[in-house]
C-alpha positions as CSV (number, residue, x, y, z in Angstrom):
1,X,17.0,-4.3,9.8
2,X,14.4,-4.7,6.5
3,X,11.8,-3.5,8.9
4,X,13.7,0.0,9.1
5,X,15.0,-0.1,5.8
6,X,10.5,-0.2,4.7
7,X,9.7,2.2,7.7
8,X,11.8,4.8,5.7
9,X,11.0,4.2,2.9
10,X,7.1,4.2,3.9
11,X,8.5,8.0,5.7
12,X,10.3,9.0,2.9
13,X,7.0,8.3,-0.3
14,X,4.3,9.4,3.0
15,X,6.0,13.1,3.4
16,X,6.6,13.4,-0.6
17,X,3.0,13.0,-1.4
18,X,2.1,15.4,1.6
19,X,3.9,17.8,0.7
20,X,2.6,17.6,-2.9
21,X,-0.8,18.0,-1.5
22,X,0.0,20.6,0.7
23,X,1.9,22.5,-2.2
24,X,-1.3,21.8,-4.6
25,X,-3.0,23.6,-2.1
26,X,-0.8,26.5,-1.8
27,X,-1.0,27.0,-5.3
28,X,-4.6,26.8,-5.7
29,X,-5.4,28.8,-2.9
30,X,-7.5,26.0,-1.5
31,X,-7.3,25.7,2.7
32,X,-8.5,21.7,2.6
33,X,-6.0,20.6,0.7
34,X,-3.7,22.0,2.9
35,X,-5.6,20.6,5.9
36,X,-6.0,17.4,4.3
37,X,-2.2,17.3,3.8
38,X,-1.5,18.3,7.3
39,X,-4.1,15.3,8.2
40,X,-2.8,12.6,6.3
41,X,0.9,13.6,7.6
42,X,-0.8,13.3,11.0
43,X,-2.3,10.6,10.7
44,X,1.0,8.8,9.6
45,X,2.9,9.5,12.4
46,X,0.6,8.2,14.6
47,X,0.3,4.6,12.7
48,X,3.7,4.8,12.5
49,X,3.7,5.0,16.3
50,X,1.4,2.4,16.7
51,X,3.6,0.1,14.0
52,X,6.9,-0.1,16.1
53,X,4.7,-0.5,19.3
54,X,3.5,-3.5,17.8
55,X,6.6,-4.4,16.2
56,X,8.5,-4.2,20.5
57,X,6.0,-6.7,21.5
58,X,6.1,-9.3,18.9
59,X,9.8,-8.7,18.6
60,X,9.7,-10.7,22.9
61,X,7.9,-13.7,20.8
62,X,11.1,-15.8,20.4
63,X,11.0,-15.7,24.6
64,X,7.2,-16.7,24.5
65,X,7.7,-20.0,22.3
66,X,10.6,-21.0,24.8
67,X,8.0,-20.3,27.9
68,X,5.0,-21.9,26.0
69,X,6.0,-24.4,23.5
70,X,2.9,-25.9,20.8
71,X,1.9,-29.1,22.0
């Protein structure tokens, strides 16, 4: 449950700040900021992805220690 409670919150501060960058951009008229904004949104979505991939398989880990105990 903490691990969804810091995955929002991670979501919630990541898309503020993009959108800050993106709407700096708007208002200076400047296409990379936006592009960087769109970028770095991107780009967290797909860590995200890759975090609660990693986060399914270590979650079967209890099930592992059973099957191979530490000697």
């Amino acid at each position: 449950m903490r691990a969804l409670y810091l995955e929002t919150l991670r979501m919630l501060l990541n898309t503020v700040v993009c959108f800050l960058i993106f709407g700096a951009g708007l208002e200076l008229g400047s296409s990379y900021l936006q592009i960087i904004a769109v970028v770095m949104y991107l780009s967290y979505l797909i860590a995200s992805v890759e975090r609660r991939t990693t986060w399914n398989a270590t979650e079967k880990k209890s099930e592992y220690r059973e099957k191979f105990p530490k000697k």
